[in-house]
mmCIF file of the N, C-alpha and C atoms, coordinates in Angstrom:
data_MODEL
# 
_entry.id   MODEL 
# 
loop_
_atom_site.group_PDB 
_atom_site.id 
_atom_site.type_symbol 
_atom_site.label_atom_id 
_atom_site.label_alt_id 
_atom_site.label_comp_id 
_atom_site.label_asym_id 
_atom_site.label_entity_id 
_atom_site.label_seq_id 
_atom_site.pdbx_PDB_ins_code 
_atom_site.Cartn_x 
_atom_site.Cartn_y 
_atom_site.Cartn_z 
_atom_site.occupancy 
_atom_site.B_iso_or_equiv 
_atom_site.pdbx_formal_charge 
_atom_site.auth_seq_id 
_atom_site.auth_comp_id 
_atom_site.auth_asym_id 
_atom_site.auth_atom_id 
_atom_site.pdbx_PDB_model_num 
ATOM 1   N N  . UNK A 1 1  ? 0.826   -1.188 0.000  1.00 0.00 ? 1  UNK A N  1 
ATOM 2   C CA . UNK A 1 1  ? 0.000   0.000  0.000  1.00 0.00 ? 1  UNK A CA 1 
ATOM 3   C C  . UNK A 1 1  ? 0.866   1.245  0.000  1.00 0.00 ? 1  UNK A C  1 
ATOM 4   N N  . UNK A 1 2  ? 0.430   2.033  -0.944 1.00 0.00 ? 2  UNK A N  1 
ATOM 5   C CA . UNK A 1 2  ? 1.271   3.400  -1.191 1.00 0.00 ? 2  UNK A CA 1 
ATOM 6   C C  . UNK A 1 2  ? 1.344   4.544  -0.047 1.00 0.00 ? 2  UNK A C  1 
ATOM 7   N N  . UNK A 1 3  ? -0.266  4.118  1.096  1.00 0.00 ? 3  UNK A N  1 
ATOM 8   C CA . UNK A 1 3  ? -0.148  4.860  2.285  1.00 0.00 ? 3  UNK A CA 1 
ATOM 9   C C  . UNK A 1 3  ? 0.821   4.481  3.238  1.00 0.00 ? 3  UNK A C  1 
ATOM 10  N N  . UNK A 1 4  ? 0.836   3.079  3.270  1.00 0.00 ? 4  UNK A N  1 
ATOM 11  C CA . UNK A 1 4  ? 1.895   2.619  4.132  1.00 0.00 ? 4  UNK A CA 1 
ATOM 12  C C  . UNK A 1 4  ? 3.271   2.875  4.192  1.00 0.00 ? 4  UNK A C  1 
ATOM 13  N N  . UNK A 1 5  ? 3.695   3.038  2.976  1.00 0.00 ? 5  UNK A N  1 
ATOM 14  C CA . UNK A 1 5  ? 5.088   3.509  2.582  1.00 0.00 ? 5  UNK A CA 1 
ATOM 15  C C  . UNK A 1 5  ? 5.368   4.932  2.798  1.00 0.00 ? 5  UNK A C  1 
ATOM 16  N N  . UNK A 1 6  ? 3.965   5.631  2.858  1.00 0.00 ? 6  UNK A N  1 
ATOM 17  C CA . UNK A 1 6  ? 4.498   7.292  2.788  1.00 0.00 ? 6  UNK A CA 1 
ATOM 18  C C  . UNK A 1 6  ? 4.429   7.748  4.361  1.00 0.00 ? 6  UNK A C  1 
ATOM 19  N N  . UNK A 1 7  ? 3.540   6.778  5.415  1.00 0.00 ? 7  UNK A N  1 
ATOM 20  C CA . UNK A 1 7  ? 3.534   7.139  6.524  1.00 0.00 ? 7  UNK A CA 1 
ATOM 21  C C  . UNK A 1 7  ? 4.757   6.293  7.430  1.00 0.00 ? 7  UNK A C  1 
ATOM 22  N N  . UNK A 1 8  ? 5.568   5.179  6.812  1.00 0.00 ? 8  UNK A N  1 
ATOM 23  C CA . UNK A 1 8  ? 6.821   4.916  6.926  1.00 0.00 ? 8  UNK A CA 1 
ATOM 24  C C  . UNK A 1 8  ? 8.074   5.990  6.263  1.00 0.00 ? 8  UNK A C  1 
ATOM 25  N N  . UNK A 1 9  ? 7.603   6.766  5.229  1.00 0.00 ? 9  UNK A N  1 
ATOM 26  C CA . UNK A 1 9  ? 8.664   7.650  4.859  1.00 0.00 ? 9  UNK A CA 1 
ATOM 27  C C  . UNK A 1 9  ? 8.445   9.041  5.774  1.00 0.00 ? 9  UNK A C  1 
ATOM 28  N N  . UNK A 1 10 ? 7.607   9.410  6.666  1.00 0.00 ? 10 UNK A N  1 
ATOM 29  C CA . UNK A 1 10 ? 6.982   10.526 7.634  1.00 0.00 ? 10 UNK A CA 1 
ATOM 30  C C  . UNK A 1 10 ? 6.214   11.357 6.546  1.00 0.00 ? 10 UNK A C  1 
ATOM 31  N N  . UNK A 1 11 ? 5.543   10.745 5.410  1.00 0.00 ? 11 UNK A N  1 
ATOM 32  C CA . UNK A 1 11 ? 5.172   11.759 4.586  1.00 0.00 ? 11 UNK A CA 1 
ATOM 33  C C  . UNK A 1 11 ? 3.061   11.684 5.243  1.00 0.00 ? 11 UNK A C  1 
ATOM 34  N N  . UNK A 1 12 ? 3.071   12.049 6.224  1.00 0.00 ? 12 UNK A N  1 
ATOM 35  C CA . UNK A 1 12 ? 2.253   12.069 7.117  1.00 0.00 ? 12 UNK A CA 1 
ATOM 36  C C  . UNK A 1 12 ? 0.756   12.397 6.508  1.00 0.00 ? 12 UNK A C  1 
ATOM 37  N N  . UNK A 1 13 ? 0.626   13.816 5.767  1.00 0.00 ? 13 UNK A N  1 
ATOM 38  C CA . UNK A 1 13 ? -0.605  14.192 5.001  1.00 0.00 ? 13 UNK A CA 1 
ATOM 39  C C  . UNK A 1 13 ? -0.532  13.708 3.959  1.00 0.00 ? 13 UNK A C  1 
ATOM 40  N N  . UNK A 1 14 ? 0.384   12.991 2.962  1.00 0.00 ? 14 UNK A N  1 
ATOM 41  C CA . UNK A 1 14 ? -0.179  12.587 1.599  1.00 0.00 ? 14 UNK A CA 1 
ATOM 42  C C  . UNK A 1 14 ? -0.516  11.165 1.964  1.00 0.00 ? 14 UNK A C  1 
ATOM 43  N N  . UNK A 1 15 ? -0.010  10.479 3.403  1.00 0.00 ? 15 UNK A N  1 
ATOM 44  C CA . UNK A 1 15 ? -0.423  8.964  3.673  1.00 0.00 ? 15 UNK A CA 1 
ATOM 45  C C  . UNK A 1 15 ? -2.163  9.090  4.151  1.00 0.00 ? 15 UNK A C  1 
ATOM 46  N N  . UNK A 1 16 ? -2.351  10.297 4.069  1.00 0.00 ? 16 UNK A N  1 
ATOM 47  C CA . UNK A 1 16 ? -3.814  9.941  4.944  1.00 0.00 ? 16 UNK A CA 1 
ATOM 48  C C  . UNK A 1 16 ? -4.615  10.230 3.707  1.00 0.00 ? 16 UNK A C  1 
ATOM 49  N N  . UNK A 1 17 ? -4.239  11.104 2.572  1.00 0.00 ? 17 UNK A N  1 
ATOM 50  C CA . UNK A 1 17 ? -4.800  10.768 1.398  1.00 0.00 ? 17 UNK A CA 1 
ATOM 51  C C  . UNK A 1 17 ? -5.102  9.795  0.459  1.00 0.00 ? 17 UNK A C  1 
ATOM 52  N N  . UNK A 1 18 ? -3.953  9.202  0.558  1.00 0.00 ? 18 UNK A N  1 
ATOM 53  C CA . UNK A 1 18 ? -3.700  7.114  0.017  1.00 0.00 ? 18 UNK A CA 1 
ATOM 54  C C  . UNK A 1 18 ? -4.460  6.643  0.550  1.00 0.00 ? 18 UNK A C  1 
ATOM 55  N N  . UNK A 1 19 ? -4.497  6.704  2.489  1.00 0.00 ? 19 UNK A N  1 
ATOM 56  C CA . UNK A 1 19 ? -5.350  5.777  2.974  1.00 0.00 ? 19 UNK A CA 1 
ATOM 57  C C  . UNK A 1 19 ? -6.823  5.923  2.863  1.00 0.00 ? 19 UNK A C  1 
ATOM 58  N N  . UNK A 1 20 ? -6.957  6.944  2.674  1.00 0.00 ? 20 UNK A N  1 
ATOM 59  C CA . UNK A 1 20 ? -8.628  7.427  2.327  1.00 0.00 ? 20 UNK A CA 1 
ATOM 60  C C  . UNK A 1 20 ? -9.219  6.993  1.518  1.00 0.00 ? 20 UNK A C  1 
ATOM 61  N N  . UNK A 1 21 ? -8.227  6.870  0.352  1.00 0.00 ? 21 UNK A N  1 
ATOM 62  C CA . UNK A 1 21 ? -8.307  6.279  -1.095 1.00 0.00 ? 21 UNK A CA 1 
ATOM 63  C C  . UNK A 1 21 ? -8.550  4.983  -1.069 1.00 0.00 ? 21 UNK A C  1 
ATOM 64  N N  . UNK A 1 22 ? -7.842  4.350  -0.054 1.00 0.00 ? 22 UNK A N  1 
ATOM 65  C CA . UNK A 1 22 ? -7.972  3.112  0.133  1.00 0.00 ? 22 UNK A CA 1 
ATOM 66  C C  . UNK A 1 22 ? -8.889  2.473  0.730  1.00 0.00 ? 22 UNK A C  1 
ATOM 67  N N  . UNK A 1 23 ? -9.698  3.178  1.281  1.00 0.00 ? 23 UNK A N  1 
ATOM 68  C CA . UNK A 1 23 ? -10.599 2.670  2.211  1.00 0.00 ? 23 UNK A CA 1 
ATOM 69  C C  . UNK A 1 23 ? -11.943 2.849  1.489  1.00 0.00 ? 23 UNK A C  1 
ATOM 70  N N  . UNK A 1 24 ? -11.665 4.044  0.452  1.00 0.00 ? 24 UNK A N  1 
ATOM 71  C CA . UNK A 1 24 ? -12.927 3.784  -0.550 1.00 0.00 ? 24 UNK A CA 1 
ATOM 72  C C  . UNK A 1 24 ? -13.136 2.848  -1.839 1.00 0.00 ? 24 UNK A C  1 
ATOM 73  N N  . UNK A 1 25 ? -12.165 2.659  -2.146 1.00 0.00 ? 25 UNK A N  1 
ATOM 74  C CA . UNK A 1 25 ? -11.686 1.274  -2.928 1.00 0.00 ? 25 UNK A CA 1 
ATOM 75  C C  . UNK A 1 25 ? -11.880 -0.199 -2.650 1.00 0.00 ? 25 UNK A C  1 
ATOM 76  N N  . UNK A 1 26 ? -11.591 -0.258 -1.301 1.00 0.00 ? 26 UNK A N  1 
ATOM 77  C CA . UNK A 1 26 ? -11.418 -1.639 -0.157 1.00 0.00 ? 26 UNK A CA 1 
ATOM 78  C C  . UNK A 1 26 ? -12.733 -1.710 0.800  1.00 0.00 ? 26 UNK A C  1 
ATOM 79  N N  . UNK A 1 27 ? -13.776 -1.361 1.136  1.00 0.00 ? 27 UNK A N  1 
ATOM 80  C CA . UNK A 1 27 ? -14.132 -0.816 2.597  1.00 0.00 ? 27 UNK A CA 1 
ATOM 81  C C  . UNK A 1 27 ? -14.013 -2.128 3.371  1.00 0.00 ? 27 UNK A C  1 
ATOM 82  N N  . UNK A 1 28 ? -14.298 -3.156 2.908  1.00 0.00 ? 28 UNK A N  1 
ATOM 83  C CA . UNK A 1 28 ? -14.140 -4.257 3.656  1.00 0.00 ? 28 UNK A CA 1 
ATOM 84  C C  . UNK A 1 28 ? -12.670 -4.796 4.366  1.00 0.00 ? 28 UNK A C  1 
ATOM 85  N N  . UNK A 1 29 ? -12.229 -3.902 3.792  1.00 0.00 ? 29 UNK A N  1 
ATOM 86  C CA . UNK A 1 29 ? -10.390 -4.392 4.561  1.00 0.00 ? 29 UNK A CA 1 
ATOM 87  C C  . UNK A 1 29 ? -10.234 -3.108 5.760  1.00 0.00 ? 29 UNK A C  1 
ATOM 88  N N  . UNK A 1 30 ? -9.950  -4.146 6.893  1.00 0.00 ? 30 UNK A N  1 
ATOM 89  C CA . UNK A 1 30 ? -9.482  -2.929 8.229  1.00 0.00 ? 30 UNK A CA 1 
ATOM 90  C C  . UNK A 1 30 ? -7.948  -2.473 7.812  1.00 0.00 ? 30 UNK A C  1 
ATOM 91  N N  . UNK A 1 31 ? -7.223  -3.223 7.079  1.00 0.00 ? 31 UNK A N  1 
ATOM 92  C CA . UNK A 1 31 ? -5.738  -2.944 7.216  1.00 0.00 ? 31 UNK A CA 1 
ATOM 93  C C  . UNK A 1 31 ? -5.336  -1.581 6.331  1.00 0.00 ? 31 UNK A C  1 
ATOM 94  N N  . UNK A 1 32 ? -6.590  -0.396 5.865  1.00 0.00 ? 32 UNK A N  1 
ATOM 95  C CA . UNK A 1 32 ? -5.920  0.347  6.001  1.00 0.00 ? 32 UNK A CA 1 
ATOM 96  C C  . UNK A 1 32 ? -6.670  1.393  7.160  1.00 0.00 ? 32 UNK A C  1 
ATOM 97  N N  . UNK A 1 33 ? -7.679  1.082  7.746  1.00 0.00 ? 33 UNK A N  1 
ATOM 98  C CA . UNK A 1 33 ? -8.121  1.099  8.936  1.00 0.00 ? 33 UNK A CA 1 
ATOM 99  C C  . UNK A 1 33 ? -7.228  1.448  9.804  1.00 0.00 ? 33 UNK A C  1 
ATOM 100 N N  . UNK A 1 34 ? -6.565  0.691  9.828  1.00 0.00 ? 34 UNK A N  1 
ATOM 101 C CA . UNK A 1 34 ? -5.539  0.330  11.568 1.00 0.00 ? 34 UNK A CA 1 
ATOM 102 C C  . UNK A 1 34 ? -4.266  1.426  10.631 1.00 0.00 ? 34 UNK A C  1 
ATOM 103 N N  . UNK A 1 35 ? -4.071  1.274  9.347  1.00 0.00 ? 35 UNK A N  1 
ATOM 104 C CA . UNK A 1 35 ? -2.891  2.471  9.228  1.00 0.00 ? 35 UNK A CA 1 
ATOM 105 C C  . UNK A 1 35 ? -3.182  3.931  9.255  1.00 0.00 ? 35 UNK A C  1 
ATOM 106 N N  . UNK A 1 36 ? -4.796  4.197  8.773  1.00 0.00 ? 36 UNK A N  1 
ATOM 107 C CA . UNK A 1 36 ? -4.806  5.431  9.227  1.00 0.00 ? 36 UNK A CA 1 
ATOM 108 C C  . UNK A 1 36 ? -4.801  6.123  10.731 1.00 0.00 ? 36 UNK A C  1 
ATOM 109 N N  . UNK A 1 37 ? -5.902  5.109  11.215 1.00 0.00 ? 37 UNK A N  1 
ATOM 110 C CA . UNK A 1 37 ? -5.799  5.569  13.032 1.00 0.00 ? 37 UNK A CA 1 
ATOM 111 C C  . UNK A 1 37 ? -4.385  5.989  12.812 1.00 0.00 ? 37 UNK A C  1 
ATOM 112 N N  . UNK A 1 38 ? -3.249  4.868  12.912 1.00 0.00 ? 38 UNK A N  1 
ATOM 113 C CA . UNK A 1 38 ? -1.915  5.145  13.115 1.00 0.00 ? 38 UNK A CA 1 
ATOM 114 C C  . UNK A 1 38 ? -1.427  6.613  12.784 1.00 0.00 ? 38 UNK A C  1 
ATOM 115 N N  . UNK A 1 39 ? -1.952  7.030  11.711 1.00 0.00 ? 39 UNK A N  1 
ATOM 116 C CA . UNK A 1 39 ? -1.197  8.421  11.434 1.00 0.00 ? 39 UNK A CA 1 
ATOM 117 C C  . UNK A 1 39 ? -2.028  9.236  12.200 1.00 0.00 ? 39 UNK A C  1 
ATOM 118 N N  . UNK A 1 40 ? -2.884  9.202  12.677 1.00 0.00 ? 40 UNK A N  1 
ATOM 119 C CA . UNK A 1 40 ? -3.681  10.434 13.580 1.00 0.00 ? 40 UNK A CA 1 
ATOM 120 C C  . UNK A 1 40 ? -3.036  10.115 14.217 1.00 0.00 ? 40 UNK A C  1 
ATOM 121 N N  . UNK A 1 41 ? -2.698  8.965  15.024 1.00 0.00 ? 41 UNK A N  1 
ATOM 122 C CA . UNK A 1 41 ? -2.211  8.657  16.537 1.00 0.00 ? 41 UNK A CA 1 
ATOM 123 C C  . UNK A 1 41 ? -0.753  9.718  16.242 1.00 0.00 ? 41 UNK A C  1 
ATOM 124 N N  . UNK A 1 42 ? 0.116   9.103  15.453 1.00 0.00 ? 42 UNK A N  1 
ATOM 125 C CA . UNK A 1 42 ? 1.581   10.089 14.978 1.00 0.00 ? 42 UNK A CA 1 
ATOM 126 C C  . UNK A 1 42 ? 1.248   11.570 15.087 1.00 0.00 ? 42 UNK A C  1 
ATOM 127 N N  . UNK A 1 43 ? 0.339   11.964 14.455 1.00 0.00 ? 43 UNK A N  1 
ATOM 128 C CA . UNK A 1 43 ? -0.204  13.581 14.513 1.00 0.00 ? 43 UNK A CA 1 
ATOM 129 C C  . UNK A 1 43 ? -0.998  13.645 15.704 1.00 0.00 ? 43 UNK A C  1 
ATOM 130 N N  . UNK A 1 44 ? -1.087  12.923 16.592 1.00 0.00 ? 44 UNK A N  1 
ATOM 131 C CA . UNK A 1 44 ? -1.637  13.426 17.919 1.00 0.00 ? 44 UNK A CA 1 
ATOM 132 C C  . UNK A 1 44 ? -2.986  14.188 18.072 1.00 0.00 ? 44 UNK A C  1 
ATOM 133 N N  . UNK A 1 45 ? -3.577  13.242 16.818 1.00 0.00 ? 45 UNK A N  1 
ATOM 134 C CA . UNK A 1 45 ? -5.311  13.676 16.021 1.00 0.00 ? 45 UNK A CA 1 
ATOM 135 C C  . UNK A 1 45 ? -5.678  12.449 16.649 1.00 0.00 ? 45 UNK A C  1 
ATOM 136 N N  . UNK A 1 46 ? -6.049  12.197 17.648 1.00 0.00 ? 46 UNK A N  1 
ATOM 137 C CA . UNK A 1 46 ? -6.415  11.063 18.940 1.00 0.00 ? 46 UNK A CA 1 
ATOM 138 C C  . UNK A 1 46 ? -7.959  10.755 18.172 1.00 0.00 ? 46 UNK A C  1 
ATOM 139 N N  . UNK A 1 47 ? -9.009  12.209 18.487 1.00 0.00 ? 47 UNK A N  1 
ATOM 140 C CA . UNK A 1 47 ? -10.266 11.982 18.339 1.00 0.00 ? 47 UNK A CA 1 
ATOM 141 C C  . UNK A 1 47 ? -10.540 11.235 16.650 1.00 0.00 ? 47 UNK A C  1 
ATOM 142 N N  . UNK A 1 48 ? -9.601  11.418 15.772 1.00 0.00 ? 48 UNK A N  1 
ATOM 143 C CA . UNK A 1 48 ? -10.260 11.307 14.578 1.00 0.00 ? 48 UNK A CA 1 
ATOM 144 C C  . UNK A 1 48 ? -9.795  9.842  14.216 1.00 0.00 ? 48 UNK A C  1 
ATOM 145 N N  . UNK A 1 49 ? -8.246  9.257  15.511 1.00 0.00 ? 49 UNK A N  1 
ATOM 146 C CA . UNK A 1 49 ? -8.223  7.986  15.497 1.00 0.00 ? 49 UNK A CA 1 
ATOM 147 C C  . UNK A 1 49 ? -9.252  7.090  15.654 1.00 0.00 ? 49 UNK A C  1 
ATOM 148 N N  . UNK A 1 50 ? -9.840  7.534  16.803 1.00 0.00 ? 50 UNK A N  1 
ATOM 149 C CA . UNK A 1 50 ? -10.897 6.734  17.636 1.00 0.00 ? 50 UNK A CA 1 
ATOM 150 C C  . UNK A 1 50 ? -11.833 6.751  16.585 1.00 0.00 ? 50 UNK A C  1 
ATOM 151 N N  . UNK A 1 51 ? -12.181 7.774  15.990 1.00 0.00 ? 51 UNK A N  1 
ATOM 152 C CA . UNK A 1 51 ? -13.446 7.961  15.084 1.00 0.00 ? 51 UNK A CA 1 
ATOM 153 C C  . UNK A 1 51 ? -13.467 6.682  14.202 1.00 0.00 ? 51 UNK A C  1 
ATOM 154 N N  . UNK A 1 52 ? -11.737 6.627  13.301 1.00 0.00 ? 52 UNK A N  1 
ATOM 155 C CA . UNK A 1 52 ? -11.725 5.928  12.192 1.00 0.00 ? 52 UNK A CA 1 
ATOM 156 C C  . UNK A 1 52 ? -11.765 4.289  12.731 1.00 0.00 ? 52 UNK A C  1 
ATOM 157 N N  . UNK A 1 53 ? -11.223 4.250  14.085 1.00 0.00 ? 53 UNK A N  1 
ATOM 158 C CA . UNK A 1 53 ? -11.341 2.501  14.592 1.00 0.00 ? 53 UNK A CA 1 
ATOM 159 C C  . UNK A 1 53 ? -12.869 2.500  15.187 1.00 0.00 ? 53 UNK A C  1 
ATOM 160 N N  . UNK A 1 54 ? -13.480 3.352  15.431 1.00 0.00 ? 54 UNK A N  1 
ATOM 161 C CA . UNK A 1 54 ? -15.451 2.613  15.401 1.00 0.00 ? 54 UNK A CA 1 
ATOM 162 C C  . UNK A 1 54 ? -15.414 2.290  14.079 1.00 0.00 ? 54 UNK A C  1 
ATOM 163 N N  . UNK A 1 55 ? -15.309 2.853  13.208 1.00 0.00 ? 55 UNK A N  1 
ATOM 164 C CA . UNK A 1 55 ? -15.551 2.267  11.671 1.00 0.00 ? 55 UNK A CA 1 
ATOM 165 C C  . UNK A 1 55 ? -15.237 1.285  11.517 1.00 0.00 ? 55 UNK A C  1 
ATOM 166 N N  . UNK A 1 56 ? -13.898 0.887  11.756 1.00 0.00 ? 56 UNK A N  1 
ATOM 167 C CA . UNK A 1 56 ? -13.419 -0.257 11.661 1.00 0.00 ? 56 UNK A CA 1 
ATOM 168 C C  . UNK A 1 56 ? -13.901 -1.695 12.432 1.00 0.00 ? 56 UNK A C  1 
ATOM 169 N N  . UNK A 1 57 ? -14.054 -1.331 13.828 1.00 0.00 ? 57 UNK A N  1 
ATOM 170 C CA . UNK A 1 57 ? -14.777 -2.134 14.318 1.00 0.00 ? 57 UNK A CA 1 
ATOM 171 C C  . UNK A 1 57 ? -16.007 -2.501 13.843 1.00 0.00 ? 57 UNK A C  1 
ATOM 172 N N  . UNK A 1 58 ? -17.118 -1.811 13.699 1.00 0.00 ? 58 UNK A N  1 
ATOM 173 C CA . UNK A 1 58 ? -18.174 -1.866 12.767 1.00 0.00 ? 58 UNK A CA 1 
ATOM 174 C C  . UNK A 1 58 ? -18.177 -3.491 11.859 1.00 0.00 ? 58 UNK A C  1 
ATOM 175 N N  . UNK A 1 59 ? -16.710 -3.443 11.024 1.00 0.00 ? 59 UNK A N  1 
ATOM 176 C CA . UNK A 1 59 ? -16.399 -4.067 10.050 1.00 0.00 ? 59 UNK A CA 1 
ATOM 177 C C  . UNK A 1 59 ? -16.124 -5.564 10.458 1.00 0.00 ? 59 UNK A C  1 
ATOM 178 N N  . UNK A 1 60 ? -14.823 -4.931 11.089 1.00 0.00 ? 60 UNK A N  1 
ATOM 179 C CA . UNK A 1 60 ? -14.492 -6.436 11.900 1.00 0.00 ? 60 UNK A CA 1 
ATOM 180 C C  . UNK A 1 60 ? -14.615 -6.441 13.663 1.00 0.00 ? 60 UNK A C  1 
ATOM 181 N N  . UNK A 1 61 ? -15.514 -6.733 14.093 1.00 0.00 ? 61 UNK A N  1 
ATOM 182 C CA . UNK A 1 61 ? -15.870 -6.594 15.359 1.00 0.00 ? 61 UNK A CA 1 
ATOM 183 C C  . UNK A 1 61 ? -14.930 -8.038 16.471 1.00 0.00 ? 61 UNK A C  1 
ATOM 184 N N  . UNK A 1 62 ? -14.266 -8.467 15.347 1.00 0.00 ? 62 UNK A N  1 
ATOM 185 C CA . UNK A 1 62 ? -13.625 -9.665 15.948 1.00 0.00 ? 62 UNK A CA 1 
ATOM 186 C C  . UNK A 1 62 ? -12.174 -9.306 15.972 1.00 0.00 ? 62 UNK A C  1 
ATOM 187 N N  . UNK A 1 63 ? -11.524 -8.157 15.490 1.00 0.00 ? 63 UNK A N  1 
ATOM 188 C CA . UNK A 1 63 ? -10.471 -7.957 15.280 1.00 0.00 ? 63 UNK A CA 1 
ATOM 189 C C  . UNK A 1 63 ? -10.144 -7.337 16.743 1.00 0.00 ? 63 UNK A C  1 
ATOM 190 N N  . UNK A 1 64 ? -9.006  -7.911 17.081 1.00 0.00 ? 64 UNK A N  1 
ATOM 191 C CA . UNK A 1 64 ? -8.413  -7.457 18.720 1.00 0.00 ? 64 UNK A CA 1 
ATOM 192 C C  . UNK A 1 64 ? -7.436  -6.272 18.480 1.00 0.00 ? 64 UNK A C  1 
ATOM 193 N N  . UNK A 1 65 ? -6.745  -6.182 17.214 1.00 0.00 ? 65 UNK A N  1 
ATOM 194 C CA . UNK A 1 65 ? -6.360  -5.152 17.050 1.00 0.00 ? 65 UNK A CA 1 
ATOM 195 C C  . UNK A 1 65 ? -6.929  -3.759 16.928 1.00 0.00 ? 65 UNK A C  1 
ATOM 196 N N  . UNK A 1 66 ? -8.475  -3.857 16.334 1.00 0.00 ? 66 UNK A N  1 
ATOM 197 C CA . UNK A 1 66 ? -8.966  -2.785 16.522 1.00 0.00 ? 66 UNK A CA 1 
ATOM 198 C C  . UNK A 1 66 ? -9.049  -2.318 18.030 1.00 0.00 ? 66 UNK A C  1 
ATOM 199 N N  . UNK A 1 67 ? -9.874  -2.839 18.755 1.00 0.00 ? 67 UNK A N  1 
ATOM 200 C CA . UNK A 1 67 ? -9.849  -2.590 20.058 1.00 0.00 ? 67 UNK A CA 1 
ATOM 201 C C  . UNK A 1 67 ? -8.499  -1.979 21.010 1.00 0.00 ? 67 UNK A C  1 
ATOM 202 N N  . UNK A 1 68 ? -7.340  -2.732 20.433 1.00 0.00 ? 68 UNK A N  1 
ATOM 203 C CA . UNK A 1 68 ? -6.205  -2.315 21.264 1.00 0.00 ? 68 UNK A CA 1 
ATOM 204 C C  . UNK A 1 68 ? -5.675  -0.625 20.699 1.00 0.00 ? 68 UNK A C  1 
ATOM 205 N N  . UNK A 1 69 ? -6.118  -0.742 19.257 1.00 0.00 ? 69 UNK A N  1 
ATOM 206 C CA . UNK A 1 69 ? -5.325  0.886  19.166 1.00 0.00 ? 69 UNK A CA 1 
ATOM 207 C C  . UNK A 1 69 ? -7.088  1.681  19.689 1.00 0.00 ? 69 UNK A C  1 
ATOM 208 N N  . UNK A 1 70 ? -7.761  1.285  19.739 1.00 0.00 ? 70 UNK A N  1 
ATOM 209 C CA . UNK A 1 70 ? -8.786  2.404  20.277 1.00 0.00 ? 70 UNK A CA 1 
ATOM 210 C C  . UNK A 1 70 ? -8.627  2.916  21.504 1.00 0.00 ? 70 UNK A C  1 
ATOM 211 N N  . UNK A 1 71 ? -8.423  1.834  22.391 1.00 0.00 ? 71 UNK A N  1 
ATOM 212 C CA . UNK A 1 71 ? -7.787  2.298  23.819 1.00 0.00 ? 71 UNK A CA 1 
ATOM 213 C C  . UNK A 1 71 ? -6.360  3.068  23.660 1.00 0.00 ? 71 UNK A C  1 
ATOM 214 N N  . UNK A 1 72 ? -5.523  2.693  23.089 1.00 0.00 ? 72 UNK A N  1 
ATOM 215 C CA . UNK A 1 72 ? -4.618  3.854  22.981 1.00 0.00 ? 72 UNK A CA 1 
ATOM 216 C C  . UNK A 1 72 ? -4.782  5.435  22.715 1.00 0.00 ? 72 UNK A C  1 
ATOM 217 N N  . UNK A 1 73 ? -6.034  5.215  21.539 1.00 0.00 ? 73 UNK A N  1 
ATOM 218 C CA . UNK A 1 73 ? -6.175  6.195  21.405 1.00 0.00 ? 73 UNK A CA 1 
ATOM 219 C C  . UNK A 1 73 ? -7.193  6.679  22.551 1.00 0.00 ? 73 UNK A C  1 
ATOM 220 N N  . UNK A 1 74 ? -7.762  6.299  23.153 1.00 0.00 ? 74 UNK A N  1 
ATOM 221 C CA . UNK A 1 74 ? -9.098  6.981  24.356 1.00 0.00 ? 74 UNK A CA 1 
ATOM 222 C C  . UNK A 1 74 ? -7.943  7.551  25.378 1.00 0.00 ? 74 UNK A C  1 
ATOM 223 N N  . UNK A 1 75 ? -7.059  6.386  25.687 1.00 0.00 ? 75 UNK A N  1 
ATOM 224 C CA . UNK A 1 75 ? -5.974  6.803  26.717 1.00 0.00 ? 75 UNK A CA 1 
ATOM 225 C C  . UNK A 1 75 ? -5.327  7.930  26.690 1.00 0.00 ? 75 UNK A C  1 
ATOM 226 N N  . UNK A 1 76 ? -5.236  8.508  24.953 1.00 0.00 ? 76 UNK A N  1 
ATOM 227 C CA . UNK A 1 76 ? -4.363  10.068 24.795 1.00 0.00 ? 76 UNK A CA 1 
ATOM 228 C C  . UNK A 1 76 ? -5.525  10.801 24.856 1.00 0.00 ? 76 UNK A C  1 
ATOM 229 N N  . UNK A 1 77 ? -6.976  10.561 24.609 1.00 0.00 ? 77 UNK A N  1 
ATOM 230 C CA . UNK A 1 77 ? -7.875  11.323 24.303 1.00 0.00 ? 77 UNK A CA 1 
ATOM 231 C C  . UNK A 1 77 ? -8.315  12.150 25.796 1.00 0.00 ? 77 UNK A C  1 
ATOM 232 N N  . UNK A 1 78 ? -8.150  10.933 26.988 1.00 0.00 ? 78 UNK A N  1 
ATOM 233 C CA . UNK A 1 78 ? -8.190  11.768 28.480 1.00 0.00 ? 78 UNK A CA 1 
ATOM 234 C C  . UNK A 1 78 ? -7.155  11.863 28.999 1.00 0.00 ? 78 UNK A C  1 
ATOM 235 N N  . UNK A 1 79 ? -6.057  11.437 28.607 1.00 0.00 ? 79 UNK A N  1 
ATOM 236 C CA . UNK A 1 79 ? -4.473  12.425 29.143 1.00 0.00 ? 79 UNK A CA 1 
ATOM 237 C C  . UNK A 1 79 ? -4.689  13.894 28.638 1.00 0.00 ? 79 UNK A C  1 
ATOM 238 N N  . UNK A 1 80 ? -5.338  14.545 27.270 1.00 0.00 ? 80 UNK A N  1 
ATOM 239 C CA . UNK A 1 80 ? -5.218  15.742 27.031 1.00 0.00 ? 80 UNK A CA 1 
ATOM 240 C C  . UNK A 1 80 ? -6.371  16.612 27.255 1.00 0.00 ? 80 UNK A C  1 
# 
């Protein structure tokens, strides 16, 4: 995935454009799900993490990974 590579290169706003892309292309795949949260989480955009892993959960409600970055992200959401 071309988001994955650009939010591994720190190219931070054009990865959340890929992943957007990707998620309208895919909707049934969490895996770019779990990479966008990731770049909010990096940009310290907590609420719009959490936002994008309900979606995800939604999808795959069995996935433990969703759940674990949501609490990460709730955890920064009442630290700030």
């Amino acid at each position: 995935m071309i988001g994955s590579q650009l939010k591994r290169s720190g190219q931070l706003d054009q990865a959340i454009v890929q992943l957007n892309e990707a998620i309208q292309l895919a909707p049934e795949s969490v895996e770019p799900y779990l990479e966008l949260a990731q770049v909010h989480l990096d940009r310290r955009q907590y609420d719009r993490s959490f936002e994008v892993l309900k979606q995800a959960i939604q999808l795959s409600p069995d996935d433990a990974r969703l759940y674990h970055q949501a609490g990460i992200a709730l955890k920064e959401i009442r630290i700030t």
